[in-house]
C-alpha positions in Angstrom: -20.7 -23.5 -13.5 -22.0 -20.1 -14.8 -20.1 -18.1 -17.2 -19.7 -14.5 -15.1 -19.4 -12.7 -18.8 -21.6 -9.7 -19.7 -23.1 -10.2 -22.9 -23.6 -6.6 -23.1 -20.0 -6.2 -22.7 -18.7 -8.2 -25.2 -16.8 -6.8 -28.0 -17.0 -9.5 -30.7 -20.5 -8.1 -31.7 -19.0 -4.8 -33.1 -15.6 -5.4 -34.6 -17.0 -5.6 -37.7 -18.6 -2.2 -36.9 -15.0 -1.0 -35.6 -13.5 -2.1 -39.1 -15.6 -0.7 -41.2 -15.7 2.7 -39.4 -11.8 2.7 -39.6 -11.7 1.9 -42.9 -14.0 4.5 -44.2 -12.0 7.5 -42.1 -8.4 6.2 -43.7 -10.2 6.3 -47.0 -11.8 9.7 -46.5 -8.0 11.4 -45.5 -5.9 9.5 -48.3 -8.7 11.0 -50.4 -8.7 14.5 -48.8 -4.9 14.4 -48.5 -4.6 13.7 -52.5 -7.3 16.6 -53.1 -6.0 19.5 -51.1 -5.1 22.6 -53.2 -2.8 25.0 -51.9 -1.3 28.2 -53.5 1.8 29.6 -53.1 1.9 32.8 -54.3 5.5 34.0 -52.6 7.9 32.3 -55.2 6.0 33.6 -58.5 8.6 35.0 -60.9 7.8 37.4 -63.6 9.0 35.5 -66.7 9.3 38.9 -68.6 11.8 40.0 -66.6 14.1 36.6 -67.3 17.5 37.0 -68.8 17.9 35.1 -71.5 22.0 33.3 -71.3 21.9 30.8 -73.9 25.1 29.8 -75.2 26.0 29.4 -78.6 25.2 26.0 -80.3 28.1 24.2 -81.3 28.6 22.7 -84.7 29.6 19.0 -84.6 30.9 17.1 -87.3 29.9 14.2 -87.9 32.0 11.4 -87.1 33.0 8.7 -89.9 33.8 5.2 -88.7 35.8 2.8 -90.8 33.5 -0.4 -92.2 35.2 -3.6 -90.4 37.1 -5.4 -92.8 36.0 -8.6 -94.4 37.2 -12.0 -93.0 35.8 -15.5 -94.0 34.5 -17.9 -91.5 34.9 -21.5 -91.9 31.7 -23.2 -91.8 31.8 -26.7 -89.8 29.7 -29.2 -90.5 28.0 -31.2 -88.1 27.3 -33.7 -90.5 27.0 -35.3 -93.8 23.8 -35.5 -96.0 23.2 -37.8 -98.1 20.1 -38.2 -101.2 18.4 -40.2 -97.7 18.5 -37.4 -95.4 17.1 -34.7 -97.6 14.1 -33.3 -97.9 11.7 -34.7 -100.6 9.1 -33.0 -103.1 6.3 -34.4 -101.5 7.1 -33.1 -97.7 7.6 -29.4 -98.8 4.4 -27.1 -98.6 3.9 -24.8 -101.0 
C-alpha cells in the first residue's frame, strides 16, 4: 500500500527553521524591551525650591553594661593519663 502523504506538505523539514525564527524574535524584544528609553518630563521637581525640615539630632548617651561576673567551671575529665598515654619528644614537630 502507498503512503497518500505529500512530501511537499510535510512539516518535519522546517521545525528547525520555525525554532530558530522564534527564538531570534523573543531574543530581539527581551533585548528591545530592556533598551527602551523613555522620559518623563511631568514629575521633575525643582530641588531649589525644596524645604529643608530636618529635625534636630539627638544626643544619645552611651549606654554602659555591667561585665558578667566571674564563676568557675568544673572541668570533667574524660579520662586519666598516665606517662603511656602522653605524648613523647620524638612525635612532636617542631
Amino acid at each position: 500500500m502507498e503512503a497518500r502523504k505529500n512530501p511537499k506538505a510535510d512539516l518535519n523539514k522546517t521545525t528547525g527553521l520555525f525554532l530558530n525564527v522564534g527564538l531570534v524574535l523573543s531574543l530581539l524584544m527581551v533585548i528591545s524591551a530592556f533598551e527602551w528609553r523613555f522620559y518623563d518630563d511631568g514629575s521633575l521637581v525643582d530641588l531649589g525650591q525644596v524645604k529643608d525640615e530636618f529635625e534636630d539630632m539627638l544626643e544619645i548617651p552611651p549606654t554602659e553594661q555591667p561585665s558578667p561576673p566571674l564563676t568557675f567551671q568544673k572541668f570533667q575529665t574524660f579520662g586519666k593519663f598516665t606517662e603511656s598515654t602522653s605524648i613523647q619528644h620524638s612525635q612532636v614537630v617542631p
